[in-house]
DRENZASE-652668 format. One record per atom (N, C-alpha, C): residue in one letter; x, y, z; chain. Coordinates in Angstrom, 2 decimals, padded with zeros to 5 digits, m for minus. Layout:
% DRENZASE-652668
REC   type        px        py        pz   mol
REC      A         X         Y         Z     A
...
//
This chain:
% DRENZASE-652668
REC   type        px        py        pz   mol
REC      X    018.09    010.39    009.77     A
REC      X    016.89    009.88    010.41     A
REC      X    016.91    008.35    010.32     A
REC      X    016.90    007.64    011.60     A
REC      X    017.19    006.08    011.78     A
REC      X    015.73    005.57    010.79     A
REC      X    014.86    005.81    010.66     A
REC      X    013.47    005.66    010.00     A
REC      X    013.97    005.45    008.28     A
REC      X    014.45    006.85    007.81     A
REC      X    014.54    006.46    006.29     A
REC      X    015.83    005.84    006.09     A
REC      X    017.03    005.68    006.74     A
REC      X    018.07    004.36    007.07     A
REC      X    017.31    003.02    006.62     A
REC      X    016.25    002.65    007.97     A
REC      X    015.60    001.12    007.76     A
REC      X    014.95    001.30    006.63     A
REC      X    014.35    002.06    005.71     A
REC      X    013.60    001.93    004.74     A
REC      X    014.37    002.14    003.65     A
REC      X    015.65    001.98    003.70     A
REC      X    016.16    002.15    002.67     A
REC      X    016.50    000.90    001.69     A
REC      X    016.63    001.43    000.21     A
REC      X    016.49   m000.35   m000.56     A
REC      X    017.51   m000.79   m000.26     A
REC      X    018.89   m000.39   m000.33     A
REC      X    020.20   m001.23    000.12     A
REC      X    019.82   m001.93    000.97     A
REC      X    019.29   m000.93    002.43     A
REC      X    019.22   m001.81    003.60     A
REC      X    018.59   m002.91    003.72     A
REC      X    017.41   m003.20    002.90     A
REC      X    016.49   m003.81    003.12     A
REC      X    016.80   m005.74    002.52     A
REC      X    018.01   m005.12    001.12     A
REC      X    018.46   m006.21    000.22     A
REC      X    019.92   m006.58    001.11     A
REC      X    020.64   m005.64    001.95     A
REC      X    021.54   m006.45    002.88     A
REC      X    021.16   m007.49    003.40     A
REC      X    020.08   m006.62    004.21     A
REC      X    019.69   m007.21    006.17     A
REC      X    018.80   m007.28    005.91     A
REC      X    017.99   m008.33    005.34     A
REC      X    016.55   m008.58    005.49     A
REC      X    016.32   m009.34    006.85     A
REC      X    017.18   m010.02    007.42     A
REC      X    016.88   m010.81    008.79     A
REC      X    016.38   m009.70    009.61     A
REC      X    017.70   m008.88    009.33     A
REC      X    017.87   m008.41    010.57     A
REC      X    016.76   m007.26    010.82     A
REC      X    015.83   m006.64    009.14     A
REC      X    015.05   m005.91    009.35     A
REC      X    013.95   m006.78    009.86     A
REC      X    014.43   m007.63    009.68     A
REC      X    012.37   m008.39    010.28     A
REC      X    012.55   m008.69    011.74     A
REC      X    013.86   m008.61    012.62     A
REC      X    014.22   m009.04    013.81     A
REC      X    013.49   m007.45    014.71     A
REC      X    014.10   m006.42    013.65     A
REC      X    013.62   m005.02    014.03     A
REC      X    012.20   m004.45    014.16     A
REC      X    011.42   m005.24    012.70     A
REC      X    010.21   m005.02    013.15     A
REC      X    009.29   m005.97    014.05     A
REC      X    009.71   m007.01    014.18     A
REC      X    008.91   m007.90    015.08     A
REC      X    009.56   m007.83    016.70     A
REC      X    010.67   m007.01    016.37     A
REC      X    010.43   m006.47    018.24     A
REC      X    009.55   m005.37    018.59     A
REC      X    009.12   m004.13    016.92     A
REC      X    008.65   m003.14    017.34     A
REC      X    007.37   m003.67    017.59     A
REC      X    006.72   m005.02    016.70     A
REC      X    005.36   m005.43    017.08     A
REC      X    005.55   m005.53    018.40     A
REC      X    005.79   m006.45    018.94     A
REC      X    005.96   m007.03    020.46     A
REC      X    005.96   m005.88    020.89     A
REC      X    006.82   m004.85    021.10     A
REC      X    006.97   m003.56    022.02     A
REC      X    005.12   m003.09    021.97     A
REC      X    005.19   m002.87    020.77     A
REC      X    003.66   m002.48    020.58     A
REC      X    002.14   m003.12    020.99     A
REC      X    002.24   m004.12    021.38     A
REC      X    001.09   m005.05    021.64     A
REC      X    001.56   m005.13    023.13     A
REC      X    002.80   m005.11    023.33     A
REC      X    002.52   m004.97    024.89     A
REC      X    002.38   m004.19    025.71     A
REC      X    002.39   m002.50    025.15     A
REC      X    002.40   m001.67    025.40     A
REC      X    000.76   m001.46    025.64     A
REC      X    000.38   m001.61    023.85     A
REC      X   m001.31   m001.75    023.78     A
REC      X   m002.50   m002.64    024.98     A
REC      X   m001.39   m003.74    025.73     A
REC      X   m002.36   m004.62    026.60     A
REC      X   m001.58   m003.73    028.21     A
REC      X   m000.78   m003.58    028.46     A
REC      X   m000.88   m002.39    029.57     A
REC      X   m001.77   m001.14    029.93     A
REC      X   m001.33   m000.84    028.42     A
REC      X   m002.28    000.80    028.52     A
REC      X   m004.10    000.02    028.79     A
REC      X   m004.52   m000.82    028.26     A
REC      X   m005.45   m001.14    027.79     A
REC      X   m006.07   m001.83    029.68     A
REC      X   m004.86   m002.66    029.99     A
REC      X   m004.66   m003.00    031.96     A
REC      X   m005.57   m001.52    032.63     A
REC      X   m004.58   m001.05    032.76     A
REC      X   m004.45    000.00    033.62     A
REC      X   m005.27    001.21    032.60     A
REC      X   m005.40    001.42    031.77     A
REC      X   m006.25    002.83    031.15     A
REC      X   m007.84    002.30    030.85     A
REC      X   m008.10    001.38    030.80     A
REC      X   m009.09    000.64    030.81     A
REC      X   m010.07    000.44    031.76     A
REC      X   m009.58    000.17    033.38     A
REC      X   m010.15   m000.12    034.60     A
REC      X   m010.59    001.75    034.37     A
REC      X   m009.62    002.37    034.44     A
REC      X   m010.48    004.05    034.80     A
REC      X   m010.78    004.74    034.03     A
REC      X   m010.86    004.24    032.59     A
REC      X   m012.12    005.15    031.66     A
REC      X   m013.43    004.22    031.89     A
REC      X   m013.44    003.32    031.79     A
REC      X   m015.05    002.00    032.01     A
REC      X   m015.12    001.66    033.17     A
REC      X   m016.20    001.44    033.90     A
REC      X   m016.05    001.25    034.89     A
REC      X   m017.47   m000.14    035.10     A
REC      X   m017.50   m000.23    033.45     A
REC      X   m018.83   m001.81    033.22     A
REC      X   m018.34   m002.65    033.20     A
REC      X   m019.06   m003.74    032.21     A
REC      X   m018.15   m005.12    032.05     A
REC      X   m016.77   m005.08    031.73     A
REC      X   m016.11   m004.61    030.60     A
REC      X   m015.30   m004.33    030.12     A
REC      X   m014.12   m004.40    031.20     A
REC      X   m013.99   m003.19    032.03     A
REC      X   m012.99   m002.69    033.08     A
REC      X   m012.96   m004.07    033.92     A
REC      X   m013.98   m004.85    034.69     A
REC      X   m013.82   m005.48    035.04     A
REC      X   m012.90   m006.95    034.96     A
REC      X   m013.63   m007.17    033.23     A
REC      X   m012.70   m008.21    032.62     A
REC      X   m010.95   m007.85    032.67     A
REC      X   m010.97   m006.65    032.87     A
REC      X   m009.54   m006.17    031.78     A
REC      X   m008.78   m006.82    033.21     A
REC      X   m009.52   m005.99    034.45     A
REC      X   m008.82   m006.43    035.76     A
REC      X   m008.91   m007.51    036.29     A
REC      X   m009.59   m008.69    035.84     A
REC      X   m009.83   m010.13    036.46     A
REC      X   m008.62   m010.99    035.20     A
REC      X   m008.61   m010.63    034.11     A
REC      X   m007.39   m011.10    033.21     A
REC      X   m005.97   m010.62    033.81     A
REC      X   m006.25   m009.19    033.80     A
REC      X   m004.52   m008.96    034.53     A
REC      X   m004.36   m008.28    036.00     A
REC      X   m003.52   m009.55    036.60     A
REC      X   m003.57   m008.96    038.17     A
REC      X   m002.31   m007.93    038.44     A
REC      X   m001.70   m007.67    039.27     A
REC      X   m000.99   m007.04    039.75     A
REC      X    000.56   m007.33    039.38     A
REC      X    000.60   m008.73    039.61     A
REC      X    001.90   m009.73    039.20     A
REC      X    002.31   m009.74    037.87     A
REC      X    000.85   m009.76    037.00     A
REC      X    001.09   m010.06    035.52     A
REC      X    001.19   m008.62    035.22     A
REC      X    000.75   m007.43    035.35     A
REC      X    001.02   m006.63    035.07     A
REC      X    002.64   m005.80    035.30     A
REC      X    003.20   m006.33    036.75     A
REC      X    004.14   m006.00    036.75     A
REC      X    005.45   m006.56    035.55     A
REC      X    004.91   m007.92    035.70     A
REC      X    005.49   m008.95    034.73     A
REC      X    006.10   m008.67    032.98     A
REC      X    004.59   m007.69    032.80     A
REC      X    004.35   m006.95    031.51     A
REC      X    005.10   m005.74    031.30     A
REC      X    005.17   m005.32    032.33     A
REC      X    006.29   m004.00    032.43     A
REC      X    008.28   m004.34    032.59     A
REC      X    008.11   m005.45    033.32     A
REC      X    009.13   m005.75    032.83     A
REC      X    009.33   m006.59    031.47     A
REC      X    008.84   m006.94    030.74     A
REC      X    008.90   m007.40    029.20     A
REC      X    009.32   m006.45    028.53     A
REC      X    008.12   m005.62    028.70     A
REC      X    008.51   m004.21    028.02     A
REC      X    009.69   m003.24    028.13     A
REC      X    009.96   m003.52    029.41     A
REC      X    011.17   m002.32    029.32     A
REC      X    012.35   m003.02    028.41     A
REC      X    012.47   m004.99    028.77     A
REC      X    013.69   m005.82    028.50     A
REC      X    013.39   m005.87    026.50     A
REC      X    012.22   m005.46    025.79     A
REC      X    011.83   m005.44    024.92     A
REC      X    012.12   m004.09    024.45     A
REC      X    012.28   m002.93    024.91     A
REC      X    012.73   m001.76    024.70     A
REC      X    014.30   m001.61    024.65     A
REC      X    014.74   m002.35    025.32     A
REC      X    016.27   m002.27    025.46     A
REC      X    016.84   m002.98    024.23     A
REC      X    016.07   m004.42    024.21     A
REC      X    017.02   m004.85    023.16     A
REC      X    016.39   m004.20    021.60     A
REC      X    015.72   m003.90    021.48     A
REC      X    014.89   m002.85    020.24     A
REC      X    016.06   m001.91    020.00     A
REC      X    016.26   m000.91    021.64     A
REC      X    017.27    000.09    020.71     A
REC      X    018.64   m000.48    021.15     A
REC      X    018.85   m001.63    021.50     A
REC      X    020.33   m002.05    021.34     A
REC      X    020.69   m002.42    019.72     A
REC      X    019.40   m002.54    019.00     A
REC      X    019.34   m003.43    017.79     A
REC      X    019.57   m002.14    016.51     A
REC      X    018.80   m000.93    017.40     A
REC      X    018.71    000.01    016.45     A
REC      X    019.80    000.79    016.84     A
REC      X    020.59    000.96    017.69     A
REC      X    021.95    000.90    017.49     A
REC      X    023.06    000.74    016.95     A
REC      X    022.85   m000.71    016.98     A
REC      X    024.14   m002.03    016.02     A
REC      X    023.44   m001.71    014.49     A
REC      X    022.44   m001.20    014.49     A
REC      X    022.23   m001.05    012.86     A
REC      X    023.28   m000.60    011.99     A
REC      X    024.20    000.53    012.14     A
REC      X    024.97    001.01    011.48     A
REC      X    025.87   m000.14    011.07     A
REC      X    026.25   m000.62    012.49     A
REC      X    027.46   m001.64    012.47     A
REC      X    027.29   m002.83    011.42     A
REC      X    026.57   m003.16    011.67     A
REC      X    025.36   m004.52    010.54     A
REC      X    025.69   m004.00    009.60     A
REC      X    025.66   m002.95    008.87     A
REC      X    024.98   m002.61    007.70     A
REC      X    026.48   m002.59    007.10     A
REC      X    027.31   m002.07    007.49     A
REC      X    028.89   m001.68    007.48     A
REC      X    029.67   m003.00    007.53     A
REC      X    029.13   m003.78    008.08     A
REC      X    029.80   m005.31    007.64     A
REC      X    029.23   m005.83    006.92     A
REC      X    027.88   m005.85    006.45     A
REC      X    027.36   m006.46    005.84     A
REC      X    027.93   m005.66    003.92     A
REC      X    027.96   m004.40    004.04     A
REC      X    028.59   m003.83    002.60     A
REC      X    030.27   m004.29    002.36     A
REC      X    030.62   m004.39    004.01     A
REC      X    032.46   m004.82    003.06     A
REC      X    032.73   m006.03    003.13     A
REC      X    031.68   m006.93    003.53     A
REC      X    031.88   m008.54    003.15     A
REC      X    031.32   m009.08    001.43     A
REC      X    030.50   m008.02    000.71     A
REC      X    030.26   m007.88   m000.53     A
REC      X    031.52   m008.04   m001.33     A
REC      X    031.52   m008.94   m002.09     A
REC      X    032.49   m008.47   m003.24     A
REC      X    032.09   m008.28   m004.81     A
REC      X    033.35   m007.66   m005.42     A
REC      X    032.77   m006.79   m006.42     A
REC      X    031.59   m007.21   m007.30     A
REC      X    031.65   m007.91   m007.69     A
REC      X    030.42   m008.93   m008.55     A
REC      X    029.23   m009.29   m007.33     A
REC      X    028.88   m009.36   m006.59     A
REC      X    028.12   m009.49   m006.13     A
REC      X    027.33   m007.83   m005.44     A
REC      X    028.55   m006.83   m005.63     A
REC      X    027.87   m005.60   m004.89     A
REC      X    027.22   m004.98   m006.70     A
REC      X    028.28   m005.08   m007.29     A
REC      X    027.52   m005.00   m009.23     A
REC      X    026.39   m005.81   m009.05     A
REC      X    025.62   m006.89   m009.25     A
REC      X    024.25   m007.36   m008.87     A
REC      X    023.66   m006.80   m008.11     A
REC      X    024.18   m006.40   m006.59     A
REC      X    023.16   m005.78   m006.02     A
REC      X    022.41   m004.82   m006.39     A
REC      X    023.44   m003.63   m007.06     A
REC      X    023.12   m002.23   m007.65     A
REC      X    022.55   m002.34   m008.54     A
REC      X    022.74   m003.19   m009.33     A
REC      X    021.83   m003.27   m010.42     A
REC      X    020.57   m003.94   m010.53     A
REC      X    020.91   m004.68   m008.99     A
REC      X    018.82   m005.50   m008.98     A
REC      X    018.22   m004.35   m008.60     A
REC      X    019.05   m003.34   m007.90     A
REC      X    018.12   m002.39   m007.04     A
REC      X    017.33   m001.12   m008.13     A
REC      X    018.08   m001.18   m008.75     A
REC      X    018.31   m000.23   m010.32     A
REC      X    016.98   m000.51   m011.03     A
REC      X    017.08   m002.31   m011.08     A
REC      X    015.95   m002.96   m012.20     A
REC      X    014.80   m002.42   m011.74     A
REC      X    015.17   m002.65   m010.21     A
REC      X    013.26   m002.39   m009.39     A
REC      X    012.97   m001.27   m009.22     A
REC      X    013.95   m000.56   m009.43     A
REC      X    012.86    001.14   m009.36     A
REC      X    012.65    001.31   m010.97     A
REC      X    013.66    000.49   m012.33     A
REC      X    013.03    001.31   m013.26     A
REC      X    011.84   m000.07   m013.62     A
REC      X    011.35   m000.91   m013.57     A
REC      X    010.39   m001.91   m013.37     A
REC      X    008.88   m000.80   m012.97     A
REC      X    009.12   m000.50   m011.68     A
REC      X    008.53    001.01   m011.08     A
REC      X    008.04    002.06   m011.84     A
REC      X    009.00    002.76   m012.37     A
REC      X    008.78    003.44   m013.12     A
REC      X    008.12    003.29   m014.72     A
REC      X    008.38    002.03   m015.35     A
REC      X    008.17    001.46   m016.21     A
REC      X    006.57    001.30   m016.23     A
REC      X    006.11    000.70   m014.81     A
REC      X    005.17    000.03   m014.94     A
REC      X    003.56    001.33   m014.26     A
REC      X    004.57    002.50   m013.89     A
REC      X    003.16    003.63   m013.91     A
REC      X    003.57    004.29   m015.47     A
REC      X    003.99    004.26   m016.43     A
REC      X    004.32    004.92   m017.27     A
REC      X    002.78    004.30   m018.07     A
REC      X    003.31    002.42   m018.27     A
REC      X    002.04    001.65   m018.79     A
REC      X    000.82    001.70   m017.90     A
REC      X    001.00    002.12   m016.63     A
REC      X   m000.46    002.33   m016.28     A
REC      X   m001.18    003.31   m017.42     A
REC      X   m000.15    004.72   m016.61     A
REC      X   m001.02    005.67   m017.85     A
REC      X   m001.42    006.01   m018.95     A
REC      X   m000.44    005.09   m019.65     A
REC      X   m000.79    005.11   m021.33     A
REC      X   m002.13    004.50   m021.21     A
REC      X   m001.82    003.36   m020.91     A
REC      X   m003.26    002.35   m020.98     A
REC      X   m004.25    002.87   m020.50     A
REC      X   m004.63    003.68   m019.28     A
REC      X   m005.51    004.47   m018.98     A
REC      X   m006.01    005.56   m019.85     A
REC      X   m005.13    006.37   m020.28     A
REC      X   m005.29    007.26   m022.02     A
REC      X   m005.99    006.73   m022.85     A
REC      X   m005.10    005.62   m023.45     A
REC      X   m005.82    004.01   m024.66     A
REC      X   m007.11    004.13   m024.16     A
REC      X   m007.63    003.81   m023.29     A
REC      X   m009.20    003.55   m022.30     A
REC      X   m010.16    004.72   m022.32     A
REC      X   m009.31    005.68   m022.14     A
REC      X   m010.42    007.17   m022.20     A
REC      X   m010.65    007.23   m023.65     A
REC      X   m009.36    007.23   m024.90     A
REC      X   m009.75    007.80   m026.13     A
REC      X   m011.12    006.76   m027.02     A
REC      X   m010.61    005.33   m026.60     A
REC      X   m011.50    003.89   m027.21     A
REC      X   m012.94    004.63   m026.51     A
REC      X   m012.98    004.69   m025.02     A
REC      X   m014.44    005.26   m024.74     A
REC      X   m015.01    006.40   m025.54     A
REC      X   m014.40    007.41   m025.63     A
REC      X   m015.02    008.37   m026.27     A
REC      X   m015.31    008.45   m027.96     A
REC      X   m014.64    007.53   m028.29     A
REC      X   m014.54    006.69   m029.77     A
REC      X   m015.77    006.06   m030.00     A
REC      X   m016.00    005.79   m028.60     A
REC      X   m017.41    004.93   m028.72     A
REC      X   m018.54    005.48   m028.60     A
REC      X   m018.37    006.54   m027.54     A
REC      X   m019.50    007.70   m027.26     A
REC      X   m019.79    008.22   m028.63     A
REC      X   m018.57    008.80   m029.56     A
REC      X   m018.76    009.53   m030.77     A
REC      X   m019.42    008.58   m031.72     A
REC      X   m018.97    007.23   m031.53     A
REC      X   m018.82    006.80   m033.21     A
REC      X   m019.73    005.65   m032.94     A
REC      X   m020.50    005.30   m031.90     A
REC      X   m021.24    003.90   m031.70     A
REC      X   m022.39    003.67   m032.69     A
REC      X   m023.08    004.94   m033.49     A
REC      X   m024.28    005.18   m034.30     A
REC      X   m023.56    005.02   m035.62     A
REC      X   m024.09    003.27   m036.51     A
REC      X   m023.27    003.09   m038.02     A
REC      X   m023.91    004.05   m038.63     A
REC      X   m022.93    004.11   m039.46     A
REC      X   m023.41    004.62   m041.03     A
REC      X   m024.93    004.42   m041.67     A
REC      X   m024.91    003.06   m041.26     A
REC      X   m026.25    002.55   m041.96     A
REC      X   m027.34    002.74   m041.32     A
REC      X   m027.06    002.75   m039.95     A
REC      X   m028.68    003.35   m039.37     A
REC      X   m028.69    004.36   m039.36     A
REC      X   m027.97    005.73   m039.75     A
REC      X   m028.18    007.04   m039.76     A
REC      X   m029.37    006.95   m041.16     A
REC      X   m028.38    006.22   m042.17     A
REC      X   m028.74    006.47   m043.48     A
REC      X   m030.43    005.54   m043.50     A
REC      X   m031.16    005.03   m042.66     A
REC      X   m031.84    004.53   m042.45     A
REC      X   m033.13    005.34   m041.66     A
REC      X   m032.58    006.40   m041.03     A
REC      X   m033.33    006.67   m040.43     A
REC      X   m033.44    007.89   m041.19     A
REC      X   m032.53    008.74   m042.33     A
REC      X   m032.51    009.61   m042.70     A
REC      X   m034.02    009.41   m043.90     A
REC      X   m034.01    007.84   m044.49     A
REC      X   m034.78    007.42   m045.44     A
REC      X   m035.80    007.77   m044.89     A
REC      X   m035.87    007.03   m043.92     A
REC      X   m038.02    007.00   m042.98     A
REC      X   m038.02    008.40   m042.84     A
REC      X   m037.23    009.62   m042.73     A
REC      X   m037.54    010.79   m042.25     A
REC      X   m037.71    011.33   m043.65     A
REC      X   m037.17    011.44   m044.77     A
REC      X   m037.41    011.69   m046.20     A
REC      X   m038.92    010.88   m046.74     A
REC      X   m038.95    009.75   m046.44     A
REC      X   m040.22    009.03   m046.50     A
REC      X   m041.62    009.50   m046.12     A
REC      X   m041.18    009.74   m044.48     A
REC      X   m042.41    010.59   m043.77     A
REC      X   m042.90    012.12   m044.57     A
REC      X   m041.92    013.01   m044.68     A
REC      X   m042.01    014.25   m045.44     A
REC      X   m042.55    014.30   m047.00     A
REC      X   m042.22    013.35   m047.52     A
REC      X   m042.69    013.04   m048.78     A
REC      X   m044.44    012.63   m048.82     A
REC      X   m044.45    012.09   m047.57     A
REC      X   m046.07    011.28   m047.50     A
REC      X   m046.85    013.00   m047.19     A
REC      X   m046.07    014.00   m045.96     A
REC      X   m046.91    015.16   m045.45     A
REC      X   m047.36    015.95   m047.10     A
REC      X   m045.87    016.09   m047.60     A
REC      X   m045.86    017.23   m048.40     A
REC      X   m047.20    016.64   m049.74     A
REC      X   m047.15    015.27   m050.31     A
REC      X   m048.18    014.62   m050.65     A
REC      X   m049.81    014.96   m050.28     A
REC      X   m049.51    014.76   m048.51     A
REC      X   m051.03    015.01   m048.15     A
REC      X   m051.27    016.64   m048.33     A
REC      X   m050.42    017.87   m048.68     A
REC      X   m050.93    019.08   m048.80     A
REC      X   m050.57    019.22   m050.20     A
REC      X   m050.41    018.01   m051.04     A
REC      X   m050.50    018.39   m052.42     A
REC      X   m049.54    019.19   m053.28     A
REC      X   m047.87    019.01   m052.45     A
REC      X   m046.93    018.97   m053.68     A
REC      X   m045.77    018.63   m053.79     A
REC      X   m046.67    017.31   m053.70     A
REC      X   m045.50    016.10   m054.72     A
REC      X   m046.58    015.36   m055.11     A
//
């Protein structure tokens, strides 16, 4: 699948030009596609202000104009996604050994970096739940229990007093 190819980390640490050449034709393809459809699909779903503007911005000429962009924007897109293989295949045997060892191993660092760094998410998230509930349990000192236990021994002592035994 040409999709998980371009998304791949090699590819991306080869051909970084050439991936950004790839996605900024797919923008372009896409925005011009979006102001055609938007030309022409626009005038005959609205038929208010909107439709009007869409058709006083683009005439006949510019629209044709737009269609040819697009197609010459489609061509070289998959001429590009084509030559991808080729790129990628010169770009690995112009590597030499010490420099393809760095590559593999930057690529290595950044997934275990990755991995490393949801491992410390979750601990620390754990750390966070047990400290909270540490706090839920344990936020009431010693000394105001033993404080409040007094006034409640205090109070009982005064009742049992007022019915006469103590």
């Amino acid at each position: 699948n040409k999709e998980d190819v371009l998304s791949h980390r090699l590819a991306k640490r080869l051909l970084p030009g050439y991936l950004a050449d790839l996605a900024e034709l797919e923008a372009k393809k896409a925005e011009t596609e979006a102001t055609i459809k938007g030309a022409s699909g626009g005038d005959e779903e609205e038929e208010g202000d909107e439709g009007g503007e869409g058709e006083d911005q683009l005439s006949e000429e510019k629209l044709a104009e737009l269609k040819k962009q697009l197609a010459t924007t489609k061509r070289a897109l998959k001429a590009k996604q084509d030559d991808f293989a080729k790129k990628l295949t010169e770009a690995r045997t112009s590597l030499l050994e010490p420099s393809a060892r760095d590559l593999v191993l930057g690529i290595l660092r950044s997934d275990l970096d990755a991995i490393l760094g949801r491992y410390v998410a979750s601990h620390r998230q754990r750390v966070v739940a047990a400290f909270e509930t540490w706090w839920d349990k344990y936020r009431v000192t010693l000394t105001s229990i033993e404080e409040e236990r007094d006034a409640a021994a205090a109070r009982l002592r005064g009742f049992l007093g007022g019915l006469g035994y103590a």
